[in-house]
Structure formats: C-alpha cells, structure tokens
N, CA, C and O atoms as CSV, one atom per row, in Angstrom:
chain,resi,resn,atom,element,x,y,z
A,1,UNK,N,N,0.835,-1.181,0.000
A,1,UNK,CA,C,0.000,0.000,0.000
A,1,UNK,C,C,0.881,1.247,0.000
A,1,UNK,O,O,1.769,1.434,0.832
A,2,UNK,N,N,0.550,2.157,-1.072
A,2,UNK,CA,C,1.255,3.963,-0.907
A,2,UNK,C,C,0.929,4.130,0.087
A,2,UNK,O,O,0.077,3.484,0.697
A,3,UNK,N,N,1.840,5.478,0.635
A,3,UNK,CA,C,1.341,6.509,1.610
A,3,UNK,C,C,0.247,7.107,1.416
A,3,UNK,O,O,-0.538,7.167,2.362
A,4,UNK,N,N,-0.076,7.662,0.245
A,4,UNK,CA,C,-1.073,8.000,-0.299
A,4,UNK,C,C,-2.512,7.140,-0.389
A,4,UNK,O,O,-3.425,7.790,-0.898
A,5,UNK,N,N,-2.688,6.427,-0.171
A,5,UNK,CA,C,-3.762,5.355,-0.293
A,5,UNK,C,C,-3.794,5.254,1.167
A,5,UNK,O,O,-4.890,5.566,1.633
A,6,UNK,N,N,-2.665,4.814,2.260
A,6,UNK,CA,C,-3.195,5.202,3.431
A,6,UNK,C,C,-4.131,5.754,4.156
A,6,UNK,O,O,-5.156,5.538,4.802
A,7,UNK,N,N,-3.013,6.955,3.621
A,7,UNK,CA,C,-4.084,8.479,3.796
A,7,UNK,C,C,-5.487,8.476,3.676
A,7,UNK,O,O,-6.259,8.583,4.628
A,8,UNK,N,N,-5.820,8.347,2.451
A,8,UNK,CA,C,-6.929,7.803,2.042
A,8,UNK,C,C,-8.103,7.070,2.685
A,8,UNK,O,O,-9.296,7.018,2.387
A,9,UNK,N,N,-7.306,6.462,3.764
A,9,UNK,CA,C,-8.153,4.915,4.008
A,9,UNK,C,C,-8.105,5.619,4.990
A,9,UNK,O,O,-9.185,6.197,5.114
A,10,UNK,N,N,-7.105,5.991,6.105
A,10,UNK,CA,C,-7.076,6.979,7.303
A,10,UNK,C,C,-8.984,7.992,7.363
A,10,UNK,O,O,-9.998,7.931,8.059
A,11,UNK,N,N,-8.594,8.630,6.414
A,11,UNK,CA,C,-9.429,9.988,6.068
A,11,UNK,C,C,-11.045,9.357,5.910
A,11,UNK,O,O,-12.075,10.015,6.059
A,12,UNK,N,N,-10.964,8.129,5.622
A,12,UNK,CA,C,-12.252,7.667,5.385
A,12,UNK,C,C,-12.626,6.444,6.216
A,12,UNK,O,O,-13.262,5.513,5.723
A,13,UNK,N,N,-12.215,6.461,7.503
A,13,UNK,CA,C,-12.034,5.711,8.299
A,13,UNK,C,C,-12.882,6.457,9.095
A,13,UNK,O,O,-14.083,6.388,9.356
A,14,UNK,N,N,-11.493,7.574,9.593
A,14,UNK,CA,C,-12.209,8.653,10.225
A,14,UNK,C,C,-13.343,9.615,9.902
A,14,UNK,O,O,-13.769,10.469,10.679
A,15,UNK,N,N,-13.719,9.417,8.851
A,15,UNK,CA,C,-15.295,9.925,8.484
A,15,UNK,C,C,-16.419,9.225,8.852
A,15,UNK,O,O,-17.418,9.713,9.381
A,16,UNK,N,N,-16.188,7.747,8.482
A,16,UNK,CA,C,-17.084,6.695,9.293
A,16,UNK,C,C,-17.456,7.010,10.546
A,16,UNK,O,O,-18.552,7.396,10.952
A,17,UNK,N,N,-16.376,6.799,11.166
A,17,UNK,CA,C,-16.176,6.962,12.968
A,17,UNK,C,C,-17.286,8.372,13.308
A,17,UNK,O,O,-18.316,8.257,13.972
A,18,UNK,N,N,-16.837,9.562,12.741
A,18,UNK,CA,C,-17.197,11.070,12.984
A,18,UNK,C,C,-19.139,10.875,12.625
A,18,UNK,O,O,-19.929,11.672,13.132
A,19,UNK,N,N,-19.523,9.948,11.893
A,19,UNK,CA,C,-20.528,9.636,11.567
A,19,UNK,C,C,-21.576,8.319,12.807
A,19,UNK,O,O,-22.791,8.130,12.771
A,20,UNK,N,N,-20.992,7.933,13.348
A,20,UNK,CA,C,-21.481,7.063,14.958
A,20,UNK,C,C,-21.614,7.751,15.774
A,20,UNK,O,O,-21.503,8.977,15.786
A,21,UNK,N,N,-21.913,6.927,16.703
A,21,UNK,CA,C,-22.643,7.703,17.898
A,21,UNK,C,C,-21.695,7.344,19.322
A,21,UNK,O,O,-20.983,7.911,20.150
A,22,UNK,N,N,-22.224,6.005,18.973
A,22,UNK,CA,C,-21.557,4.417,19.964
A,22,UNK,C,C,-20.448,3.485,19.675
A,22,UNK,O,O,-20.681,2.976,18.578
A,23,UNK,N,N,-19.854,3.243,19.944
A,23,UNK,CA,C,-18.526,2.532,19.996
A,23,UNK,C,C,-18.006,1.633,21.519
A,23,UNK,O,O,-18.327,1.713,22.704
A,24,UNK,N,N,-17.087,0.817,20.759
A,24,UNK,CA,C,-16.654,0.125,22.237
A,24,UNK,C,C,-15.023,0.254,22.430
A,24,UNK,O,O,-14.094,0.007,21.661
A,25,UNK,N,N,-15.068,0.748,23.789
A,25,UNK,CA,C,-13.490,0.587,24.167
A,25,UNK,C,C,-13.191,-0.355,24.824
A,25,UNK,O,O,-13.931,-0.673,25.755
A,26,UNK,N,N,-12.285,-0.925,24.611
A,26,UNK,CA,C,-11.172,-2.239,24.729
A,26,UNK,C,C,-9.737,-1.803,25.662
A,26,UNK,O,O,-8.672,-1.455,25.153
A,27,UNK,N,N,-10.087,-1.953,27.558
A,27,UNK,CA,C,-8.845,-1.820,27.673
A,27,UNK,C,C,-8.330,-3.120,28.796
A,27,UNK,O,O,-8.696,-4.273,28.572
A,28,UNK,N,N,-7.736,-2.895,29.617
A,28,UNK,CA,C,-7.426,-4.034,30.495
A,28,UNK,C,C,-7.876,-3.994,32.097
A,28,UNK,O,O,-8.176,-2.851,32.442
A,29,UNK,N,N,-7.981,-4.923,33.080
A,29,UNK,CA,C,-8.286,-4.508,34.163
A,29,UNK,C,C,-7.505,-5.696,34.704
A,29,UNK,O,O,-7.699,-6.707,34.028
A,30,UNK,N,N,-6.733,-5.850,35.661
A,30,UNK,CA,C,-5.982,-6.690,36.252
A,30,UNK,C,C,-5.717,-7.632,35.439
A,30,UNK,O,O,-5.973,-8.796,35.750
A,31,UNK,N,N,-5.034,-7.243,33.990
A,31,UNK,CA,C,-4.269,-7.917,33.306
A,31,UNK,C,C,-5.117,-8.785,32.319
A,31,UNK,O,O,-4.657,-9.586,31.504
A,32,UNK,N,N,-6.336,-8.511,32.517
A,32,UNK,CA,C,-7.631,-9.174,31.770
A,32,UNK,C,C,-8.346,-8.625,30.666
A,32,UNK,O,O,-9.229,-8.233,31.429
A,33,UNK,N,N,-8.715,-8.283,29.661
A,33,UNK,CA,C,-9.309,-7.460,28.876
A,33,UNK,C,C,-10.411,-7.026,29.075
A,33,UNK,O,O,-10.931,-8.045,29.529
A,34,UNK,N,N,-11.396,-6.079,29.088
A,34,UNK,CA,C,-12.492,-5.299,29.160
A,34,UNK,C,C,-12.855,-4.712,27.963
A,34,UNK,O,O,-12.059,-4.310,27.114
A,35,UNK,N,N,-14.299,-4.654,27.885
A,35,UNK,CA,C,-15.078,-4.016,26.483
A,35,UNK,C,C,-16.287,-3.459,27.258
A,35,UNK,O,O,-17.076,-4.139,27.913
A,36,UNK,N,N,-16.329,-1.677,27.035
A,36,UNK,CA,C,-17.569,-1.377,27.453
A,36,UNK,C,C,-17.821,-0.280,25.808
A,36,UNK,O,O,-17.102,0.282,24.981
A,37,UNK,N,N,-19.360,-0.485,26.086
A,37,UNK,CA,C,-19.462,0.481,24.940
A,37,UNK,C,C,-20.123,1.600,25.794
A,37,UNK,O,O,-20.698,1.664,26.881
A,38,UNK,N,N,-19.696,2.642,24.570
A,38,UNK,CA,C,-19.567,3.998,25.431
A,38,UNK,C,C,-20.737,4.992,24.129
A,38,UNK,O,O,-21.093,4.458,23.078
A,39,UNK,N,N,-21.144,6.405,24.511
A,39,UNK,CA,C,-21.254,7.606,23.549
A,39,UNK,C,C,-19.492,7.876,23.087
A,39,UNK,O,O,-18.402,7.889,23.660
A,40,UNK,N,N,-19.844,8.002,22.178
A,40,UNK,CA,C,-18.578,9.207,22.093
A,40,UNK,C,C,-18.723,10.079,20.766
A,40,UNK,O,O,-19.696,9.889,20.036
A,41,UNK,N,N,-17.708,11.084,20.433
A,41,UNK,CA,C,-17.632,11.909,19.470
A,41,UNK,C,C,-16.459,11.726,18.970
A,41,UNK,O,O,-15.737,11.177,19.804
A,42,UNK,N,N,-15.774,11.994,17.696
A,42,UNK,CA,C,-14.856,12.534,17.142
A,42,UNK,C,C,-14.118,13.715,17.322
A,42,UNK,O,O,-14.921,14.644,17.226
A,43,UNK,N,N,-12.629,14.275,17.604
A,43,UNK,CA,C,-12.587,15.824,17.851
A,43,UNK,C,C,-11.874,15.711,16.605
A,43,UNK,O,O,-11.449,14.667,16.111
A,44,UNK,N,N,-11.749,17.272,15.984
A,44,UNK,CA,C,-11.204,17.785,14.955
A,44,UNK,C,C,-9.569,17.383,14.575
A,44,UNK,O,O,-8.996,17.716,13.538
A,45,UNK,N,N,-9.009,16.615,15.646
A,45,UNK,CA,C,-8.014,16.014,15.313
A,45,UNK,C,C,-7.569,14.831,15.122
A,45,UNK,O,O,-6.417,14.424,14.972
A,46,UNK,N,N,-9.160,13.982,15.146
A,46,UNK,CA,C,-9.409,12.572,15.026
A,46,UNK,C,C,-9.559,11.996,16.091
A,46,UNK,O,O,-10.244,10.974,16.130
A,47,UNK,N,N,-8.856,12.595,17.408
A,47,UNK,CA,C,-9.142,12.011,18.489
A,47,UNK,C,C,-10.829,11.621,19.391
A,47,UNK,O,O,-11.724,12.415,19.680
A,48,UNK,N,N,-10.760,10.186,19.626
A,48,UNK,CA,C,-11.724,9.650,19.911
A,48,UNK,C,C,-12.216,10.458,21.668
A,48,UNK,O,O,-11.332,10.558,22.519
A,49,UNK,N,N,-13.573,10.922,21.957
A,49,UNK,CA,C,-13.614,11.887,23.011
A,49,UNK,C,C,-14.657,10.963,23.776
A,49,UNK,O,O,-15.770,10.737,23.300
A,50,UNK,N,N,-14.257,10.476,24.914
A,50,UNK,CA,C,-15.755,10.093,25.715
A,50,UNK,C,C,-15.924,10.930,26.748
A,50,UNK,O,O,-15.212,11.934,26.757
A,51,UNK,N,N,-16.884,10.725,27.845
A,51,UNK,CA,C,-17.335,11.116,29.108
A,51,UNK,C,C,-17.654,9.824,29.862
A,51,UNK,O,O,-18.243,8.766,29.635
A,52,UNK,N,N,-16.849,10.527,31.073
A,52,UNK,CA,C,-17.089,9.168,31.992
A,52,UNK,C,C,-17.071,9.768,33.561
A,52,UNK,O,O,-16.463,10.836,33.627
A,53,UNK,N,N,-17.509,9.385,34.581
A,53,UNK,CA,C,-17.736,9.430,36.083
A,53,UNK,C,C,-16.279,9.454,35.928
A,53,UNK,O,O,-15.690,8.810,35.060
A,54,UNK,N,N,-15.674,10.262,36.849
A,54,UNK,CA,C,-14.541,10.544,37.695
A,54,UNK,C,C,-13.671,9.566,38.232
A,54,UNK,O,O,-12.489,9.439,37.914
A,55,UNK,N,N,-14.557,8.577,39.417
A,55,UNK,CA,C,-14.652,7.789,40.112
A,55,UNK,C,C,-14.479,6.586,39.104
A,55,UNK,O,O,-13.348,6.130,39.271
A,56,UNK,N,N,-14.945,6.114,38.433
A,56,UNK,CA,C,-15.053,4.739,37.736
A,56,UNK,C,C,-14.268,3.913,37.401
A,56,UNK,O,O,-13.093,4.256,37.272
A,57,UNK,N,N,-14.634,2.653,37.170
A,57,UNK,CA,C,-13.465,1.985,36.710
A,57,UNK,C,C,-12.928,2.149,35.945
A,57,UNK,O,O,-11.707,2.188,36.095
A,58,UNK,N,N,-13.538,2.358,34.585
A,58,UNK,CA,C,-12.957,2.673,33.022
A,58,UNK,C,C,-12.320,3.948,33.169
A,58,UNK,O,O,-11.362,3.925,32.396
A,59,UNK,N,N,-12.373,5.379,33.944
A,59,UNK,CA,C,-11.597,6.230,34.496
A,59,UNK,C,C,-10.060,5.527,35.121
A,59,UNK,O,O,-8.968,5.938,34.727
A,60,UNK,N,N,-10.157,4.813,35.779
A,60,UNK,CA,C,-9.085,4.338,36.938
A,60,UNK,C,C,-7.720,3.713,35.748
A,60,UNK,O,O,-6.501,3.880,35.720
A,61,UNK,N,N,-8.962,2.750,34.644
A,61,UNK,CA,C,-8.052,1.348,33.841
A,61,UNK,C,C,-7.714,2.207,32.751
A,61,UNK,O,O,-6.563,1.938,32.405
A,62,UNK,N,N,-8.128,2.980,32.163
A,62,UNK,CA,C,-7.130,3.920,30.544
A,62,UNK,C,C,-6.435,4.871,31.147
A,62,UNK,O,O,-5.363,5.145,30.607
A,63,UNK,N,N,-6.695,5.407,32.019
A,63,UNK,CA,C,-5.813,7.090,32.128
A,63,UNK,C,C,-4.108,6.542,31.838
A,63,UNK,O,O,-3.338,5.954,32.598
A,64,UNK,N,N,-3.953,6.945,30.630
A,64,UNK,CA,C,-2.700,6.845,29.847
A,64,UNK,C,C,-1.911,5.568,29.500
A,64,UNK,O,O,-0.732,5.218,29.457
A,65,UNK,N,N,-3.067,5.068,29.286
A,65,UNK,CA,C,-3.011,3.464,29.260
A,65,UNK,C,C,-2.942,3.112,27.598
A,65,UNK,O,O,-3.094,4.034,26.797
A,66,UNK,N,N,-2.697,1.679,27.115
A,66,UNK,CA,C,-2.689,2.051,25.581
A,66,UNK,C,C,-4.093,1.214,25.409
A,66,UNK,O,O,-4.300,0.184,26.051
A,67,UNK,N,N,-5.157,1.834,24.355
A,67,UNK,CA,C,-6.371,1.102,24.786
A,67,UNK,C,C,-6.710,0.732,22.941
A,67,UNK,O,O,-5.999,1.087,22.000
A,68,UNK,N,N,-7.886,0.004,22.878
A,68,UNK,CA,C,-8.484,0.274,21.315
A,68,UNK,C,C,-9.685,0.666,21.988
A,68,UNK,O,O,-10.087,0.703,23.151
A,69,UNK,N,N,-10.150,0.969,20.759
A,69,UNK,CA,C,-11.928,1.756,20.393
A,69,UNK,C,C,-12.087,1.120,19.176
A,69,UNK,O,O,-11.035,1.018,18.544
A,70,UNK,N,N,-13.162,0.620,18.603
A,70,UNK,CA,C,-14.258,-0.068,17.857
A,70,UNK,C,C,-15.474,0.732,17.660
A,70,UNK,O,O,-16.053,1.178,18.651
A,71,UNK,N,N,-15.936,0.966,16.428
A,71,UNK,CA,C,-17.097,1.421,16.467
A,71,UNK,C,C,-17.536,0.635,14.701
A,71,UNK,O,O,-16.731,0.173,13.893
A,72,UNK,N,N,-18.581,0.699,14.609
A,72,UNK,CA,C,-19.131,-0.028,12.959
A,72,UNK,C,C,-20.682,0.184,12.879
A,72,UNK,O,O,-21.505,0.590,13.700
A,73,UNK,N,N,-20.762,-0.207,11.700
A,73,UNK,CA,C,-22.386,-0.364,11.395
A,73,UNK,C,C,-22.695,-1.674,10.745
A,73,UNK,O,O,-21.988,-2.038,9.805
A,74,UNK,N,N,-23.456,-2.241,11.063
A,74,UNK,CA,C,-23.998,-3.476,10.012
A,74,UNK,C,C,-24.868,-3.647,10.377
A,74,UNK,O,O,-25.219,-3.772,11.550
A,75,UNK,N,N,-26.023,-3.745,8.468
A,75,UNK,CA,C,-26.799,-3.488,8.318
A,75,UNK,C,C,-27.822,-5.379,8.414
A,75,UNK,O,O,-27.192,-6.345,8.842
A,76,UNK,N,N,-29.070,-5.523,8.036
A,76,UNK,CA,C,-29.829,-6.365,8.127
A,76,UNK,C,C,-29.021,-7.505,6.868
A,76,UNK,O,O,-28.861,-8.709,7.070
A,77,UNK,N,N,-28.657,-6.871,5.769
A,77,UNK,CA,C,-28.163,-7.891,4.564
A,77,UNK,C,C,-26.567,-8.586,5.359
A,77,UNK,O,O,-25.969,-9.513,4.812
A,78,UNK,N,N,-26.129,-8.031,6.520
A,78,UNK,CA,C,-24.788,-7.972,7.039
A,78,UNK,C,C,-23.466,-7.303,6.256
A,78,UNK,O,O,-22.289,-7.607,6.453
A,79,UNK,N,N,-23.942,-6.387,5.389
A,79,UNK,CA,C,-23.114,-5.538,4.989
A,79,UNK,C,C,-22.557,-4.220,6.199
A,79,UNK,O,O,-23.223,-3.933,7.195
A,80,UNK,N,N,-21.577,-3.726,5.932
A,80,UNK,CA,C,-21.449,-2.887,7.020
A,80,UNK,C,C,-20.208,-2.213,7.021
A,80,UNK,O,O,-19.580,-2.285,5.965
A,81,UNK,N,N,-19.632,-1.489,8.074
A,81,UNK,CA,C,-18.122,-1.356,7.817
A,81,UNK,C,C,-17.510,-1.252,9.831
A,81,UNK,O,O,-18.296,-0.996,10.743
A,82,UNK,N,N,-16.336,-1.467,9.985
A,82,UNK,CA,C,-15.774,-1.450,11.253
A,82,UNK,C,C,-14.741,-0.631,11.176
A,82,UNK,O,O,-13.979,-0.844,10.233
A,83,UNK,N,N,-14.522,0.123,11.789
A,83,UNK,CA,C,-12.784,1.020,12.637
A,83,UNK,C,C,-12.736,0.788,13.449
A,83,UNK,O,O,-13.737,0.529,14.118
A,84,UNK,N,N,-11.431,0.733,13.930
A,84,UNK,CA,C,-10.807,0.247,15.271
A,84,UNK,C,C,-9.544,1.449,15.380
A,84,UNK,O,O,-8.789,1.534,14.411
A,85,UNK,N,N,-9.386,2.115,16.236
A,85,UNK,CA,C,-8.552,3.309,16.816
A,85,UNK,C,C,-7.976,2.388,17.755
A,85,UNK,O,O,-8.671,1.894,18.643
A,86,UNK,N,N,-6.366,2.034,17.583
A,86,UNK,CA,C,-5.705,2.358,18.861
A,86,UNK,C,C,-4.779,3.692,19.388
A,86,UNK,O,O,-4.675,4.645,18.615
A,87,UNK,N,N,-4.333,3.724,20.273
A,87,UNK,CA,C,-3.787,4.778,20.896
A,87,UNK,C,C,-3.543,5.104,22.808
A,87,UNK,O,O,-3.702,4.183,23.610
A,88,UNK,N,N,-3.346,5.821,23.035
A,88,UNK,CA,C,-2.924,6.215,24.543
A,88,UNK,C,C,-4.145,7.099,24.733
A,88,UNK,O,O,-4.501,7.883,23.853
A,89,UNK,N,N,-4.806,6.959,25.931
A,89,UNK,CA,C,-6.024,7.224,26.513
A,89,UNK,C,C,-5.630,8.226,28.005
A,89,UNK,O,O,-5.329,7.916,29.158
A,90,UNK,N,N,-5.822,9.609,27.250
A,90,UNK,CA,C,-5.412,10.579,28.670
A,90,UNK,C,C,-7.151,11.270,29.296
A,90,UNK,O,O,-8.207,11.493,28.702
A,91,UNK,N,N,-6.815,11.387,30.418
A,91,UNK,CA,C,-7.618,11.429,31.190
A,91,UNK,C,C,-7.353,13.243,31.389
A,91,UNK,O,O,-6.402,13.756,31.979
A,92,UNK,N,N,-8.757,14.131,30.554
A,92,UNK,CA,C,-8.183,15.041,30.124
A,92,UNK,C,C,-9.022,16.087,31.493
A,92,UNK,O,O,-9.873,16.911,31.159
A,93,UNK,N,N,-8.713,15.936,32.691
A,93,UNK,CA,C,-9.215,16.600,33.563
A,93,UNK,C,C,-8.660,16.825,35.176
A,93,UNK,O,O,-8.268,15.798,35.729
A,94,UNK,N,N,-8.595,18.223,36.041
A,94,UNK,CA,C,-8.089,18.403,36.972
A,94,UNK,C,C,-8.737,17.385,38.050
A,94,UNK,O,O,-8.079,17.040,39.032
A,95,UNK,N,N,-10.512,16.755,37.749
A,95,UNK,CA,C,-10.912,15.865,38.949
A,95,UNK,C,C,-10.327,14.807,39.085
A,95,UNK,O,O,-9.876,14.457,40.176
A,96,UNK,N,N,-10.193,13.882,37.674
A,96,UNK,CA,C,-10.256,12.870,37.279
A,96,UNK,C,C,-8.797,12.448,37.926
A,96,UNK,O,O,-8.585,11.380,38.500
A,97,UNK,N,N,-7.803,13.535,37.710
A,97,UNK,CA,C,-6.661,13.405,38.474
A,97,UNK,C,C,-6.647,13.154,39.695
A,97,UNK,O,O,-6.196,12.063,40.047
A,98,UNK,N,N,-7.206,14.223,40.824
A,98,UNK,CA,C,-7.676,14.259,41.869
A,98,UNK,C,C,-8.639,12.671,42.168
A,98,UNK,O,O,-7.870,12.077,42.923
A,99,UNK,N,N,-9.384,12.108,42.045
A,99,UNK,CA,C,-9.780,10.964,41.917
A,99,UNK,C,C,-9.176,10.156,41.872
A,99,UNK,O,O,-9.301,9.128,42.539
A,100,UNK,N,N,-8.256,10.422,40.980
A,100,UNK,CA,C,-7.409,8.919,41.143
A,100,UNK,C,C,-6.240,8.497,42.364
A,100,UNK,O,O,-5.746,7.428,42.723
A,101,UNK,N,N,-6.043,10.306,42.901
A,101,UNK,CA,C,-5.343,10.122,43.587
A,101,UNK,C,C,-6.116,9.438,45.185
A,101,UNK,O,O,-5.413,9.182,46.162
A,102,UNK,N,N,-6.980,9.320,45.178
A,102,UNK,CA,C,-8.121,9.219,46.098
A,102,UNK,C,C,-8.574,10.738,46.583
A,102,UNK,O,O,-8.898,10.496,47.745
A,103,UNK,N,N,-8.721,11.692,46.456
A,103,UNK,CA,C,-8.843,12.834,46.868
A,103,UNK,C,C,-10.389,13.575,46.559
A,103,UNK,O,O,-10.733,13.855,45.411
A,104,UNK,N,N,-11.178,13.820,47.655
A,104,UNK,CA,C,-12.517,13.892,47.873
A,104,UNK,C,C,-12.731,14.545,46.485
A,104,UNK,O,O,-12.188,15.555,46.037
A,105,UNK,N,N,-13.998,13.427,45.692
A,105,UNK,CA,C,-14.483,13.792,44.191
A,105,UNK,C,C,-16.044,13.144,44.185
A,105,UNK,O,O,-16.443,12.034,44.536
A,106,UNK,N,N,-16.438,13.798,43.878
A,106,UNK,CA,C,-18.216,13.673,43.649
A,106,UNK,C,C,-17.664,12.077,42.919
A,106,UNK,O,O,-16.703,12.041,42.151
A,107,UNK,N,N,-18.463,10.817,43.323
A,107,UNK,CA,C,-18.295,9.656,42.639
A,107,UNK,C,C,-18.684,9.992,40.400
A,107,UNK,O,O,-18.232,9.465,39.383
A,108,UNK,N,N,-19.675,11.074,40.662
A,108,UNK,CA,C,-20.567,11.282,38.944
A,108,UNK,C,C,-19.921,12.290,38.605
A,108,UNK,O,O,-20.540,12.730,37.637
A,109,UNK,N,N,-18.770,13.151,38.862
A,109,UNK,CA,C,-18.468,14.481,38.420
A,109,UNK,C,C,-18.041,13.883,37.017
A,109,UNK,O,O,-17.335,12.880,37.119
A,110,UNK,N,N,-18.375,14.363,35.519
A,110,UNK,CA,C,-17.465,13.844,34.681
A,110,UNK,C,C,-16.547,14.415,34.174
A,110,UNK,O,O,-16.309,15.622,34.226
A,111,UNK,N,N,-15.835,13.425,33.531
A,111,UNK,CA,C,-14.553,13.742,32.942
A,111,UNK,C,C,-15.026,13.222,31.316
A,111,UNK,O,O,-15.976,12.931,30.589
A,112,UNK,N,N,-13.151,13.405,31.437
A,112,UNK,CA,C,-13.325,13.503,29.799
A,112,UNK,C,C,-11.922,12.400,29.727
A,112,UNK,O,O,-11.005,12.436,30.547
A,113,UNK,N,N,-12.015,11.287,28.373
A,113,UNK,CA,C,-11.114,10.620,28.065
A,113,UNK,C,C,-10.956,10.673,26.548
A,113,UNK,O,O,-11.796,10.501,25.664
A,114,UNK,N,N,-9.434,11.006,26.473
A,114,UNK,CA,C,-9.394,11.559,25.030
A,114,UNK,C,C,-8.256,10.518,24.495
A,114,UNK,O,O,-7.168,10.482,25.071
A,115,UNK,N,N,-8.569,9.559,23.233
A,115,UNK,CA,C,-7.881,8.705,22.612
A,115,UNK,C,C,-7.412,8.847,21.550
A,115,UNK,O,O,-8.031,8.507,20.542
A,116,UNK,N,N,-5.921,9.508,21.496
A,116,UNK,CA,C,-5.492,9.898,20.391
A,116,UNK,C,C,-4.674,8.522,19.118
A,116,UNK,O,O,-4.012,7.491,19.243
A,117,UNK,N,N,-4.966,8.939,18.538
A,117,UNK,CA,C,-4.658,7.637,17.495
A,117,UNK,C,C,-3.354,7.302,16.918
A,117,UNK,O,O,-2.952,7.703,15.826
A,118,UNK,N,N,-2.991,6.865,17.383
A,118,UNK,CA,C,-1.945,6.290,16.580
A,118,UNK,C,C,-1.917,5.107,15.760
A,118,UNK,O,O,-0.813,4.809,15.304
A,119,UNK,N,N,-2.929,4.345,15.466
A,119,UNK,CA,C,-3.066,3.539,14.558
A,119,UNK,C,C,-4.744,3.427,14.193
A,119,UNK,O,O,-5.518,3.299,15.141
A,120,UNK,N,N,-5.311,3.483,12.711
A,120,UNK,CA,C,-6.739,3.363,12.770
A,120,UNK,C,C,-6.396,2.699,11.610
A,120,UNK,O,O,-5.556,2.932,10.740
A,121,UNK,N,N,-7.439,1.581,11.816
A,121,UNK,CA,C,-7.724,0.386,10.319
A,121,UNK,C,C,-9.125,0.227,10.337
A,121,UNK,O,O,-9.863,0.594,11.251
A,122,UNK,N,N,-9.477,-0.355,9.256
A,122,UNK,CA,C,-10.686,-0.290,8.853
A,122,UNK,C,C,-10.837,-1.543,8.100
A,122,UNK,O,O,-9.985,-2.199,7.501
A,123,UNK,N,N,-12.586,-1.817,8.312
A,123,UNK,CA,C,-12.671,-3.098,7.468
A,123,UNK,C,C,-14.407,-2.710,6.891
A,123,UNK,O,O,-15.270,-1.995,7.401
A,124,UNK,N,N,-14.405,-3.487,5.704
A,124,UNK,CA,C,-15.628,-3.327,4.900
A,124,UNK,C,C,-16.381,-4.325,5.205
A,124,UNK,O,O,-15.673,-5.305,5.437
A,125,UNK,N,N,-17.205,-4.489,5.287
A,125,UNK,CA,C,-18.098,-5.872,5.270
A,125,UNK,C,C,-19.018,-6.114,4.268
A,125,UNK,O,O,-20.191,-5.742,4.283
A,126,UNK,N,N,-18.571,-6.623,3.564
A,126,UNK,CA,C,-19.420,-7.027,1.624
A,126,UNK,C,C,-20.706,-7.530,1.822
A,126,UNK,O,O,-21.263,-7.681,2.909
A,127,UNK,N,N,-21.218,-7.821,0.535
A,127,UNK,CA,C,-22.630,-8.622,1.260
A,127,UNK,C,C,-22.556,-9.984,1.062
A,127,UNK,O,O,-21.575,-10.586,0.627
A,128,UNK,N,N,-23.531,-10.418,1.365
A,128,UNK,CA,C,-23.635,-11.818,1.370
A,128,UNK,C,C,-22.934,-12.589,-0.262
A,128,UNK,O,O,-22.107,-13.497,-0.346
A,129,UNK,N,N,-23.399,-12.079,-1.020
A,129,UNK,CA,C,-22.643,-12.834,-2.394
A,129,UNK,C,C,-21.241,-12.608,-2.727
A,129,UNK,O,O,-20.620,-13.349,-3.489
A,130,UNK,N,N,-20.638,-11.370,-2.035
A,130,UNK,CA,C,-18.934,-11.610,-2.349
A,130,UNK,C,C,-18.456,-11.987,-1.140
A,130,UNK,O,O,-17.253,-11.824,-0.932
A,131,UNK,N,N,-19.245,-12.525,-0.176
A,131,UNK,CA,C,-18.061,-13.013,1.070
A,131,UNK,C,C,-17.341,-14.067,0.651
A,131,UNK,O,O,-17.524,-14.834,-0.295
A,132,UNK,N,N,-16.170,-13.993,1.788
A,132,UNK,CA,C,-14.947,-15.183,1.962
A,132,UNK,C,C,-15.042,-15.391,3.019
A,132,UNK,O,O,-15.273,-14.578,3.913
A,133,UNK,N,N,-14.851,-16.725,3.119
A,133,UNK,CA,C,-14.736,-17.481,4.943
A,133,UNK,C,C,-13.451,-17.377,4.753
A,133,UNK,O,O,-12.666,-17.728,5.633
C-alpha cells in the first residue's frame, strides 16, 4: 500500500467513525481485557472523546493506558463497515486526576477521556454474495 492510499483509508475511516454515535473501548483490568461500549464523538483532530464518572473503573483502567476503540455499522443484509482506533487514553481533567489520587471527588463528576490515534484500520463488510470465509 502507498502513503497515499493510506491516507486515504485513514481519512475515510475517520469519516465513518465522525458519523457514529456508539462505539466500544477495549482496555485491560488486572491484566484481563475489558469491552464497554460507550457515547462518544470525534474531535477535529481525530481524536476519539468520551465522558465518563470521575470515580469509575474505566476512568481508573485507561488514564494513559494504551487502549483500542471499535465502532461499525452493520446493516440487516450484514453488509457494514468497522474502525478500530488504537492509541494512549489521557484522562483530560483536573478531577479525574484528583480521583485517582483518592482525593474527595463527587463519585458522577465527569470527565473527559481523550484517545489519540496512533493507529486506525478499517474493514468493509461485503454482502452476502462476495463473502470469503
């Protein structure tokens, strides 16, 4: 693959994504894997943006952790498409800090977790007459 075609696939990856709502993040919790699906948005620099309780676990397990995000559509024929964002997951807030340190925090105050990308791939999902097992 060019750089150029990358790009490409990058740019229209991240258009997909900017186009969802819901997605799932993928990170670890005592060495075990975790999947919660979350809201989130897109920010203008591709970075994946959620909101989360202060207090929480998924707060506690990414803050600068290396995580993936998943998000897709598929439709009734099972056509569809998937992105997957990995990257480092910062915990973009003065509570969330405070919280972690144990330091008196409303358990619901939210924060913000921002997943900047360093790798995004993408997959198509054909329909039923050009699939491959």
């Amino acid at each position: 693959m060019t750089p150029d075609h990358e790009l490409t696939e990058t740019r229209l990856n991240l258009r997909r994504l900017a186009g969802a709502r819901v997605g799932r993040i993928v990170y670890t919790v005592g060495a075990l894997p975790a999947v919660l699906p979350v809201r989130y948005r897109l920010d203008g620099d591709g970075s994946v943006v959620i909101h989360a309780a202060a207090r929480s676990q998924l707060v506690r397990a990414v803050s600068g952790a290396l995580v993936a995000f998943e998000a897709g559509e598929v439709a009734e024929d099972g056509t569809g498409w998937s992105v997957t964002v990995l990257g480092r997951a910062d915990v973009a807030d003065a509570h969330a800090r405070r919280a972690a340190a144990e330091a008196p925090v409303p358990e619901t105050l939210p924060v913000t977790i921002r997943i900047r990308p360093e790798l995004v791939s993408g997959r198509t999902l054909p329909d039923a007459d050009t699939r491959v097992a």
